[in-house]
BARODO-745300 format. One record per residue: residue in one letter; x, y, z of N, C-alpha, C, O, CB in turn. Coordinates in steps of 0.05 Angstrom, whole numbers, padded with zeros to 5 digits, always signed. Glycine has a CB too. Layout:
BEGIN
AXYZXYZXYZXYZXYZ...
This chain:
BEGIN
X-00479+00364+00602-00482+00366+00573-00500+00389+00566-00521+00396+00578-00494+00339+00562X-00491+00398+00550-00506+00429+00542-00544+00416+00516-00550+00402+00497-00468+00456+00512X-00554+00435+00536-00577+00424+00523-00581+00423+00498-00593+00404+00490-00595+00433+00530X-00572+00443+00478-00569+00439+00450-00556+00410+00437-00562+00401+00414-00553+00463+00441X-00538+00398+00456-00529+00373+00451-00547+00355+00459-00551+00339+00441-00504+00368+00461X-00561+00349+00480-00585+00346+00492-00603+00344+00465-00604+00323+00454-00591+00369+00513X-00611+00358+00460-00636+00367+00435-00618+00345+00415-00623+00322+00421-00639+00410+00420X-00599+00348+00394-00591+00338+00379-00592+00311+00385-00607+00295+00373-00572+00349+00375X-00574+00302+00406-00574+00261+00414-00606+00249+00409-00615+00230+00396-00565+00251+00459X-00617+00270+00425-00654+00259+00428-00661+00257+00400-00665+00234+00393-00681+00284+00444X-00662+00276+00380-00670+00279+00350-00662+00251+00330-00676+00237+00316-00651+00307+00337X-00631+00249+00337-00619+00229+00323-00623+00196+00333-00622+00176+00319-00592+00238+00324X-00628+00198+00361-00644+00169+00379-00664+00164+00361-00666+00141+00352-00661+00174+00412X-00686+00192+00351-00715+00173+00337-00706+00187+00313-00721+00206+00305-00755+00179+00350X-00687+00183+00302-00677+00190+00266-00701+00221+00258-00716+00233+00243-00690+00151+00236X-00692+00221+00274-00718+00257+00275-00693+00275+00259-00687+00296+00270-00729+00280+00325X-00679+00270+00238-00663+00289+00220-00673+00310+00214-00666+00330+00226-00656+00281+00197X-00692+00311+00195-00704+00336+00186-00706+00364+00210-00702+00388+00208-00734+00327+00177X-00714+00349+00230-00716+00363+00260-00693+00378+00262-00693+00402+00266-00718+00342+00288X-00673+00365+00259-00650+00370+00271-00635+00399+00250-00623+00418+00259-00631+00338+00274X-00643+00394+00220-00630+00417+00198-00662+00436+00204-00657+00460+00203-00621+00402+00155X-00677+00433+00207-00703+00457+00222-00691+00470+00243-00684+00494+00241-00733+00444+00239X-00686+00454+00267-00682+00470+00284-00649+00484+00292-00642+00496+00313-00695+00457+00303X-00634+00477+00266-00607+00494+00270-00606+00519+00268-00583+00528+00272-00588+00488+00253X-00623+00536+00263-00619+00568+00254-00634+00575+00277-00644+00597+00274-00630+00582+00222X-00640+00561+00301-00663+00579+00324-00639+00565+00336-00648+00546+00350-00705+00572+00333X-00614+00566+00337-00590+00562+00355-00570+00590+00358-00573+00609+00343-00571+00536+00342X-00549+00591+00380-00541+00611+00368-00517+00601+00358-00513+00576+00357-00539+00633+00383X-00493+00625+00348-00466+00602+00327-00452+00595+00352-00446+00571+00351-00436+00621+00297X-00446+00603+00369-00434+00573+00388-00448+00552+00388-00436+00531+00383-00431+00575+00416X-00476+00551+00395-00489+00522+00393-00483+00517+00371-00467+00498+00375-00517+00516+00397X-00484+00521+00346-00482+00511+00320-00469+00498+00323-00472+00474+00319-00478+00523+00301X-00440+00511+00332-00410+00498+00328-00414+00478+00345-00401+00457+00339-00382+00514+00336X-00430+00478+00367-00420+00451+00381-00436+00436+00375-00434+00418+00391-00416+00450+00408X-00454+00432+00360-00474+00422+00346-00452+00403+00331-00447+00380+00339-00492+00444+00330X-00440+00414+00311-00424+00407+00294-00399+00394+00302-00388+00376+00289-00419+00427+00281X-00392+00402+00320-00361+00385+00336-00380+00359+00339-00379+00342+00321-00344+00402+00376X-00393+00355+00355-00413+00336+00373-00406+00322+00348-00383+00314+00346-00450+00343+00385X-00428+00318+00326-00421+00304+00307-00396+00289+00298-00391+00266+00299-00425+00316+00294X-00380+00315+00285-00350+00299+00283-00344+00282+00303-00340+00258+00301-00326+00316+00284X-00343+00300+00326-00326+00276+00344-00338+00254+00352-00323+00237+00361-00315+00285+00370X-00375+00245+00351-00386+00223+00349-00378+00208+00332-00384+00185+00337-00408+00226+00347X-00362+00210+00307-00360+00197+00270-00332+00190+00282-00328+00166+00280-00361+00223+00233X-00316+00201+00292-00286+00196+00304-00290+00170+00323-00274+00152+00321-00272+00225+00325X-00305+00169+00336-00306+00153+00357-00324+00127+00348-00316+00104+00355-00318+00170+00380X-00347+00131+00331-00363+00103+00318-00351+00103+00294-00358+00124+00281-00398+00103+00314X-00333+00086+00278-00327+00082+00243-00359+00073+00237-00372+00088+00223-00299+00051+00232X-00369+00054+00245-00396+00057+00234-00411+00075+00235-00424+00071+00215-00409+00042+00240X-00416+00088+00241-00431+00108+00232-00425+00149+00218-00435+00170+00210-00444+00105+00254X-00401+00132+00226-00381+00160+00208-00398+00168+00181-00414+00187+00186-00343+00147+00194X-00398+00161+00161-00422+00165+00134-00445+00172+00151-00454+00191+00139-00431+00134+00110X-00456+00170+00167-00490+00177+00171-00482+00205+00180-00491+00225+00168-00512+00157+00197X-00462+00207+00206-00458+00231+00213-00455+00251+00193-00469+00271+00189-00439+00231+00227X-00438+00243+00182-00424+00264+00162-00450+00273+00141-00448+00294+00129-00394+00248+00142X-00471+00257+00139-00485+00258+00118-00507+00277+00141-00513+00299+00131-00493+00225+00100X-00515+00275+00160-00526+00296+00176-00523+00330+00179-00538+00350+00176-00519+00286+00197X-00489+00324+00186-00480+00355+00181-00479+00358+00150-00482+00382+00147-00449+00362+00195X-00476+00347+00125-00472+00360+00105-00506+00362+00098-00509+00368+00074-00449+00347+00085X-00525+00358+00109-00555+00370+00113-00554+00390+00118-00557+00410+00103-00572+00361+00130X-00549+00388+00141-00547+00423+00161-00540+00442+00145-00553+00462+00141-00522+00427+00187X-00510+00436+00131-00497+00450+00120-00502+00459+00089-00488+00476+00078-00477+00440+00125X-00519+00448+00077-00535+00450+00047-00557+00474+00058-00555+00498+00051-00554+00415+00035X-00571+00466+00072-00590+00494+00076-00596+00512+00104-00616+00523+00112-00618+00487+00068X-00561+00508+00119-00555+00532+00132-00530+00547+00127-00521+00537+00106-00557+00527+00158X-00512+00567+00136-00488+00581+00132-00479+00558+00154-00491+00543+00169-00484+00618+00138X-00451+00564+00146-00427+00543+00168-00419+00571+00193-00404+00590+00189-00385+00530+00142X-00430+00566+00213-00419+00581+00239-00395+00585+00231-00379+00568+00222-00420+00566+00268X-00388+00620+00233-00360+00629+00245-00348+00613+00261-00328+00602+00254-00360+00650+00260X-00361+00611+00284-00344+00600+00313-00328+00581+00311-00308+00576+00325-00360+00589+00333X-00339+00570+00288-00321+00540+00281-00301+00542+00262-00290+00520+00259-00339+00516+00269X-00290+00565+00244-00269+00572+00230-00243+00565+00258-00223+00552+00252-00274+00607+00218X-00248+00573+00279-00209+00564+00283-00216+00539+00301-00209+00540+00324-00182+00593+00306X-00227+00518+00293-00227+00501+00301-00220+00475+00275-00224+00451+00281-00251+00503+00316X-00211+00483+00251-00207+00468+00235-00164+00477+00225-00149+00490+00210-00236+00473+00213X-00165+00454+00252-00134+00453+00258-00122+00430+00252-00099+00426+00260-00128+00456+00284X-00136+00408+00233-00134+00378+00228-00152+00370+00196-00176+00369+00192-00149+00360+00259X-00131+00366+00181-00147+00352+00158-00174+00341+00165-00196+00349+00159-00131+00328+00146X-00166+00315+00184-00182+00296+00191-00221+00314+00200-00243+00302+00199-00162+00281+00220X-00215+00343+00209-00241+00359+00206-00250+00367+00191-00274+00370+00188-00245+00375+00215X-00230+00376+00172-00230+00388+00148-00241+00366+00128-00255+00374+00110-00201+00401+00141X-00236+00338+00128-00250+00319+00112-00277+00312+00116-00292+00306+00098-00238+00299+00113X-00282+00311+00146-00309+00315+00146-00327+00335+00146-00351+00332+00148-00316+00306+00160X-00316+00355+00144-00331+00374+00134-00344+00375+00103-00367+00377+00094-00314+00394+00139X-00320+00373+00092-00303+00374+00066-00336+00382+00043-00338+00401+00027-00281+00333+00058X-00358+00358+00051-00376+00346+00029-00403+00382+00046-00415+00396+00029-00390+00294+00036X-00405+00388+00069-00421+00408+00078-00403+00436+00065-00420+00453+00061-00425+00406+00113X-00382+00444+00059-00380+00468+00055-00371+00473+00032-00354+00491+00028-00367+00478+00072X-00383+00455+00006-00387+00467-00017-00409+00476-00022-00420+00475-00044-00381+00455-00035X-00420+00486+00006-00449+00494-00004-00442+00521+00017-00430+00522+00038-00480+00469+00003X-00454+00542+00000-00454+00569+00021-00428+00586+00019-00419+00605+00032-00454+00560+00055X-00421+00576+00001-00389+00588+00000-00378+00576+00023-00372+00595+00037-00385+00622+00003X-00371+00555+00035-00370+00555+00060-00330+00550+00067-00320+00546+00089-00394+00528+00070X-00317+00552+00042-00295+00555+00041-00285+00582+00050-00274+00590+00071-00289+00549+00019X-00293+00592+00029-00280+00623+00037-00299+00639+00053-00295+00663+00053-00271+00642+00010X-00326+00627+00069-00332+00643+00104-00308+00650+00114-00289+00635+00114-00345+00623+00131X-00309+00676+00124-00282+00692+00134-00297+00688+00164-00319+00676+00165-00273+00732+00119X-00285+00697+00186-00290+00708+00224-00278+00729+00225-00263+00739+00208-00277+00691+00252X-00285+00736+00246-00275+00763+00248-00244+00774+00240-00240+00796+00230-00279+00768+00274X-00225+00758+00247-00203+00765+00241-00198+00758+00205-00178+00760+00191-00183+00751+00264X-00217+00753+00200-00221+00740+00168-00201+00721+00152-00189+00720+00131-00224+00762+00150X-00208+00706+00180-00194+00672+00178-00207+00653+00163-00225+00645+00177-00193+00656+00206X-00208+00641+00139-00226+00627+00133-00217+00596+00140-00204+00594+00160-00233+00634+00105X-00223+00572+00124-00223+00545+00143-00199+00535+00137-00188+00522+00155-00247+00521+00138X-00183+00540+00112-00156+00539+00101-00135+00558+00114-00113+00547+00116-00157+00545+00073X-00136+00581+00122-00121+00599+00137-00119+00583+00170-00098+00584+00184-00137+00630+00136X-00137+00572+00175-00133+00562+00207-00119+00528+00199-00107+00518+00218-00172+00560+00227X-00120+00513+00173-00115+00492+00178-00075+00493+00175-00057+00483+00188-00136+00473+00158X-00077+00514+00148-00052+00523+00142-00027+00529+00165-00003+00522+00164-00059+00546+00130X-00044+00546+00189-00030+00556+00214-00021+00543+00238-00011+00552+00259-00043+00573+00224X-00032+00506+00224-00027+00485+00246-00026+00461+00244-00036+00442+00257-00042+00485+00262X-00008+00464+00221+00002+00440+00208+00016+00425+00230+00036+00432+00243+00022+00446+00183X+00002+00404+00230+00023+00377+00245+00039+00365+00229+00029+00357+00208+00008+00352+00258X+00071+00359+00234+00082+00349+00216+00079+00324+00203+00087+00321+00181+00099+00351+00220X+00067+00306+00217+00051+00275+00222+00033+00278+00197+00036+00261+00179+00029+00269+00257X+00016+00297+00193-00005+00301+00179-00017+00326+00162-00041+00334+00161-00020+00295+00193X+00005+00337+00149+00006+00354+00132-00016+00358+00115-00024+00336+00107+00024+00350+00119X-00033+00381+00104-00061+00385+00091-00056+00398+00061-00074+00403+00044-00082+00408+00111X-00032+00400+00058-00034+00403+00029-00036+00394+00003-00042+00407-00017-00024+00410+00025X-00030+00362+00006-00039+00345-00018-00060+00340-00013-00072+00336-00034-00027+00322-00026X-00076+00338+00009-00103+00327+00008-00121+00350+00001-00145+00345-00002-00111+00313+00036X-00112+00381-00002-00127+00405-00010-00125+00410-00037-00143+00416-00052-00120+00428+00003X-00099+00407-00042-00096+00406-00073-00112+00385-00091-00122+00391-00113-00065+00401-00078X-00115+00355-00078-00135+00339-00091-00165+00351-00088-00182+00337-00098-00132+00310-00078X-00171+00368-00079-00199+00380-00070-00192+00401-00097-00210+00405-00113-00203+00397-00031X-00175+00409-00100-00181+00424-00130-00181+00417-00161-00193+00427-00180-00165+00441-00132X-00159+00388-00158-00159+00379-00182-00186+00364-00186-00196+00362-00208-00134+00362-00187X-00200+00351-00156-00215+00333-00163-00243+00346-00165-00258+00343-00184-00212+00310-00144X-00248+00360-00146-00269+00370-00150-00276+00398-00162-00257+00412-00170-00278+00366-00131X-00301+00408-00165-00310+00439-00180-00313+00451-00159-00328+00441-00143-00338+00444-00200X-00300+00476-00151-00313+00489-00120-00290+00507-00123-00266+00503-00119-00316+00466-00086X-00306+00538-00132-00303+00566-00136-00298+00570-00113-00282+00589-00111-00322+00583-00147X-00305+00562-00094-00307+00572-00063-00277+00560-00051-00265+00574-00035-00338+00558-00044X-00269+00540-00057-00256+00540-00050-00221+00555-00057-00206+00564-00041-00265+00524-00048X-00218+00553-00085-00198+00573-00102-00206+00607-00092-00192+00626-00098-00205+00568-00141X-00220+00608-00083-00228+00644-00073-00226+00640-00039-00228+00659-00023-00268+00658-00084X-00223+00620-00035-00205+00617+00003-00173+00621-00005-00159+00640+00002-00209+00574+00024X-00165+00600-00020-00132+00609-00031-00123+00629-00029-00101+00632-00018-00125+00607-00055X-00141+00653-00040-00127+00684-00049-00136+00697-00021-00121+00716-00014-00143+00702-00082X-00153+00692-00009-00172+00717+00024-00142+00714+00031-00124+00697+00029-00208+00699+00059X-00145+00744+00043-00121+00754+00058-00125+00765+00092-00119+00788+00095-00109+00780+00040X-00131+00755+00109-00132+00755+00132-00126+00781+00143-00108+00794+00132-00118+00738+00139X-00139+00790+00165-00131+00820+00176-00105+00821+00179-00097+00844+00174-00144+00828+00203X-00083+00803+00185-00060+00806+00176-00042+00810+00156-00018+00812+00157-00056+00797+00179X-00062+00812+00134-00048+00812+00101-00042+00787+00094-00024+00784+00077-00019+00828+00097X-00059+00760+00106-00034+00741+00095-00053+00723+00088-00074+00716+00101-00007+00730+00117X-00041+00713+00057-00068+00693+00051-00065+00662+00069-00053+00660+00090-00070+00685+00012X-00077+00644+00057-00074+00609+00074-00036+00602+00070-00022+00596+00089-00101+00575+00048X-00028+00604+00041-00003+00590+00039+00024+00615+00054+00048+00612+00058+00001+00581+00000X+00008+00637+00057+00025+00658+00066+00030+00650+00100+00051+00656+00111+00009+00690+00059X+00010+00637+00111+00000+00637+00135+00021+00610+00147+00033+00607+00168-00035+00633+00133X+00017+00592+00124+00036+00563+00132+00069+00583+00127+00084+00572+00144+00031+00524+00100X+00074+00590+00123+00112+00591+00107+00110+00613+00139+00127+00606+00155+00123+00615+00057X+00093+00637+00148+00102+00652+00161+00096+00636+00195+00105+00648+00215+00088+00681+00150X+00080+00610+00199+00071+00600+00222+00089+00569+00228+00086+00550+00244+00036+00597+00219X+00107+00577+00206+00128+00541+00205+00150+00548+00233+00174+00554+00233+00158+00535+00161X+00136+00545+00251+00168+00541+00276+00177+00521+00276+00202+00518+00279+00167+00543+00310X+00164+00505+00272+00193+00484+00271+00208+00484+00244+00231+00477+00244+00186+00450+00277X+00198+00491+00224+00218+00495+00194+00232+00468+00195+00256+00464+00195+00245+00525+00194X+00210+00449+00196+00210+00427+00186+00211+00427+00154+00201+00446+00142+00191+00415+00198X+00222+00408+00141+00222+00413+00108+00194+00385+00104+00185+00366+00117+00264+00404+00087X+00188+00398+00078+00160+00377+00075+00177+00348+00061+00201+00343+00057+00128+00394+00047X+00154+00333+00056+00165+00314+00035+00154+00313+00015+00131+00322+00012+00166+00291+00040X+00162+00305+00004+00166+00314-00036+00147+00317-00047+00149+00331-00067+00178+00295-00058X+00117+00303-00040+00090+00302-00054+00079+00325-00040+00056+00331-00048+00072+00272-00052X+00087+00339-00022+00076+00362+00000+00086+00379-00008+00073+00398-00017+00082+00362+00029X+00113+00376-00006+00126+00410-00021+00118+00409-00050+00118+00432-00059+00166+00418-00021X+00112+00391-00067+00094+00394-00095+00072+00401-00096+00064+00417-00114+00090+00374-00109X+00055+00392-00076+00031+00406-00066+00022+00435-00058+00003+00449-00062+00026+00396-00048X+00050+00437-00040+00042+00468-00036+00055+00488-00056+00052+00512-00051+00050+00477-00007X+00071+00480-00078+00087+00500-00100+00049+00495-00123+00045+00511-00141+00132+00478-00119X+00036+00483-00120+00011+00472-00132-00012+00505-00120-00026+00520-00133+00002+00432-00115X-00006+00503-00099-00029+00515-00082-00018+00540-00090-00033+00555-00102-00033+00507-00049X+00004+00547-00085+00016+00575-00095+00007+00589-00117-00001+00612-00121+00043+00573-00100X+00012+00564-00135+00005+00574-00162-00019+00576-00168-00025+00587-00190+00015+00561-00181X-00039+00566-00154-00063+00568-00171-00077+00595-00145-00101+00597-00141-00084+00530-00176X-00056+00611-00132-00074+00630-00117-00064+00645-00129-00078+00665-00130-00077+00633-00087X-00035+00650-00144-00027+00672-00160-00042+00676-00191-00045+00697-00203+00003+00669-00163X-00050+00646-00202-00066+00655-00228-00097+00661-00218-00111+00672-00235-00066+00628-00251X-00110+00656-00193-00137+00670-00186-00133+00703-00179-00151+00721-00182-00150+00653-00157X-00105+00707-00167-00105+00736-00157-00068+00734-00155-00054+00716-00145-00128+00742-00121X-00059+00759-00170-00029+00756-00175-00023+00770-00159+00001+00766-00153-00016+00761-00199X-00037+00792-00143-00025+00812-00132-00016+00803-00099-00036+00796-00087-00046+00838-00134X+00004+00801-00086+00021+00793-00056+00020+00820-00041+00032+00838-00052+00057+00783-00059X+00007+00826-00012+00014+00840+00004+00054+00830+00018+00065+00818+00037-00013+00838+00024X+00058+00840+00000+00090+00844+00013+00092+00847+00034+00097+00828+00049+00106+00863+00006X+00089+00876+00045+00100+00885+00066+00088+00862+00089+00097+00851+00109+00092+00918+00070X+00067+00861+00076+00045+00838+00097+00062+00822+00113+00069+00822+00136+00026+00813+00079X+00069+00800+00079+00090+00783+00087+00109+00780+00104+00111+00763+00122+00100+00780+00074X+00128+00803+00097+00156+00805+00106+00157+00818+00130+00179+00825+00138+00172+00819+00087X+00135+00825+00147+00132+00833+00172+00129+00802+00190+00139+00797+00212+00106+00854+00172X+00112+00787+00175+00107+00771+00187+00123+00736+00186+00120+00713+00194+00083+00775+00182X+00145+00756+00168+00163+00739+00173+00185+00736+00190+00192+00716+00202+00169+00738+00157X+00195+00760+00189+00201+00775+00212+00192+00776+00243+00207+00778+00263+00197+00795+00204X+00173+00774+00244+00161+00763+00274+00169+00728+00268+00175+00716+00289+00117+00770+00281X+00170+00717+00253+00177+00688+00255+00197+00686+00264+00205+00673+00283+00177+00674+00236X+00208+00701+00248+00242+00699+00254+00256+00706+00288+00280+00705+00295+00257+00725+00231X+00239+00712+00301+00241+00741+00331+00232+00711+00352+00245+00702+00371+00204+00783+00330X+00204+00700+00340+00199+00675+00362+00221+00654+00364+00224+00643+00386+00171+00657+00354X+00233+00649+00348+00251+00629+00342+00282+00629+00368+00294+00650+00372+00259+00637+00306X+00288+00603+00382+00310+00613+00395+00336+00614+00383+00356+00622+00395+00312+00600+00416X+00335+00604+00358+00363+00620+00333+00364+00632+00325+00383+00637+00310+00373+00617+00314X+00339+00651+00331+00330+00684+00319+00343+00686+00285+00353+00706+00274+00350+00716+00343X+00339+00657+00270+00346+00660+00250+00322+00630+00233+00312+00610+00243+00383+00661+00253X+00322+00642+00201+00307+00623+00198+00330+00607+00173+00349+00617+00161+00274+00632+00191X+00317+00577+00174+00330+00562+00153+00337+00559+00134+00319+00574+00125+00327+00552+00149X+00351+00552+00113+00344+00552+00084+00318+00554+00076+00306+00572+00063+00354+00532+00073X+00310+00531+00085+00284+00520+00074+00267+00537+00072+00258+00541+00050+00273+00501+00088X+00256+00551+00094+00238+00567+00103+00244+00598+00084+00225+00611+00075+00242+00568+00139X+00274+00610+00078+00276+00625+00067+00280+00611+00030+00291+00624+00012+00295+00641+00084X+00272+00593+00029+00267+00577-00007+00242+00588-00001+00235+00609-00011+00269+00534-00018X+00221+00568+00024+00188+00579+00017+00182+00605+00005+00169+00610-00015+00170+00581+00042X+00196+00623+00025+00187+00657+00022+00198+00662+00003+00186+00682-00007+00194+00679+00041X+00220+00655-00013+00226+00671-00050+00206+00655-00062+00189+00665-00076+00263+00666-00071X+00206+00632-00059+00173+00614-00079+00149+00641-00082+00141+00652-00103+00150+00579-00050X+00141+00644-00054+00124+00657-00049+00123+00687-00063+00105+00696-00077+00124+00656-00025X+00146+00699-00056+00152+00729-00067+00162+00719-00095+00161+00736-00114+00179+00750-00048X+00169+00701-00099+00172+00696-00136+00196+00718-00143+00195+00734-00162+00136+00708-00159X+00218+00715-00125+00248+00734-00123+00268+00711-00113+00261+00688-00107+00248+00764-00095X+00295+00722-00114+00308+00701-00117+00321+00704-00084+00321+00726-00073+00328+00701-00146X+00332+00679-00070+00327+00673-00040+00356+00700-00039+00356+00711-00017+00333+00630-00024X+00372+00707-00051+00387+00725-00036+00379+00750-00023+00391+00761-00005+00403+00731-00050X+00350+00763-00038+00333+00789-00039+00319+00774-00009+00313+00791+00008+00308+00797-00074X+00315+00753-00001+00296+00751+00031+00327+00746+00049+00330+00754+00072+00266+00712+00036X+00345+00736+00038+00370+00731+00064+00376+00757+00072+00378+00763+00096+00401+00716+00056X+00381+00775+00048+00392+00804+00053+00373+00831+00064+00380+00854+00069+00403+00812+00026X+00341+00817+00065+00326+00829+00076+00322+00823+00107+00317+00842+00123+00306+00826+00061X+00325+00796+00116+00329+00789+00137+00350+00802+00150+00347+00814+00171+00331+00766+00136X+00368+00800+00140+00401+00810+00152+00397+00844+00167+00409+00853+00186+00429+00813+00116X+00374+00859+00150+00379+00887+00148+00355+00892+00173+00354+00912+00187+00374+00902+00113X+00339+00870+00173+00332+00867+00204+00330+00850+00223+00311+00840+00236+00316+00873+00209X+00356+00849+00223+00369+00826+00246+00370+00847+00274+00378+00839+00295+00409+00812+00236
């Protein structure tokens, strides 16, 4: 066990909290992060004490920044909910990493079909106030590609959603085009195009080519006939 986890179990044995949001910034951001996993996956494993945990890290997370390191590790709602209450503080939505992934771009890129994150993100906007998070929507990744650009161009299986999901994400669309209207195209359509190349039908679905005219806000013959011209 890494001693920073070490330090943390001991802190939380004699409810030494305060200790524990003191001594997070004399860590470095890998310890942070595993600081922070430790937690979650302690709250995963005890239901009782899931609320204390969570109420620990969203300490930490009120008066420290949210570690980089831990941007592509939010590959599951279920992290993303416990996070959820720590990263309306700090901007901690739209924290970019280096490749300037923020926590919606990584959850977007790994959608399980079991457990889809877009109605439960979209209720994060209707329900709550958090600028930070509507300004993760629009970040465009060193790839050009924002969070909903990231799901339509990372769908291999081009599975189709179900009905409160694909309402969710025509939801999410729209409210990243009234924060910021402008689409890296070419972005897109490159990287759709590599979708299309991993695939062993080297072709993509209806469905998948409905997402991308949603997206480009053009009508699906302008992406079939763009596809076609690089087949």
């Amino acid at each position: 066990m890494d001693t920073c986890i070490k330090q943390l179990t001991h802190q939380l044995q004699h409810h030494q909290l305060q200790a524990v949001v003191d001594d997070f910034p004399t860590l470095s951001s890998q310890q942070q992060s595993m600081q922070l996993v430790h937690l979650y996956q302690s709250a995963q494993r005890m239901d009782v004490k899931y609320s204390y945990l969570q109420n620990v890290a969203t300490r930490i997370l009120t008066e420290h920044p949210f570690p980089k390191d831990l941007i592509s590790e939010f590959k599951s709602t279920d992290l993303l909910s416990f996070f959820t209450p720590g990263l309306k503080f700090n901007n901690g939505f739209a924290l970019q990493n280096e490749q300037k992934n923020n926590v919606i771009h990584t959850l977007f890129s790994h959608c399980a079909t079991n457990k889809l994150p877009f109605n439960y993100v979209r209720s994060l906007l209707l329900f709550e106030s958090n600028e930070s998070l509507l300004l993760a929507l629009t970040q465009a990744n060193n790839a050009g590609l924002t969070p909903v650009a990231c799901y339509i161009t990372c769908n291999v299986e081009q599975a189709s959603l179900p009905k409160h999901e694909f309402s969710a994400l025509l939801a999410l669309m729209e409210a990243q085009f009234k924060q910021h209207e402008d689409i890296n195209t070419a972005a897109f359509l490159k990287a759709l195009i590599m979708l299309k190349n991993t695939l062993k039908s080297q072709s993509l679905n209806e469905y998948t080519v409905l997402l991308a005219s949603a997206y480009l806000r053009c009508k699906t013959e302008k992406i079939e006939n763009y596809l076609q011209q690089h087949a």
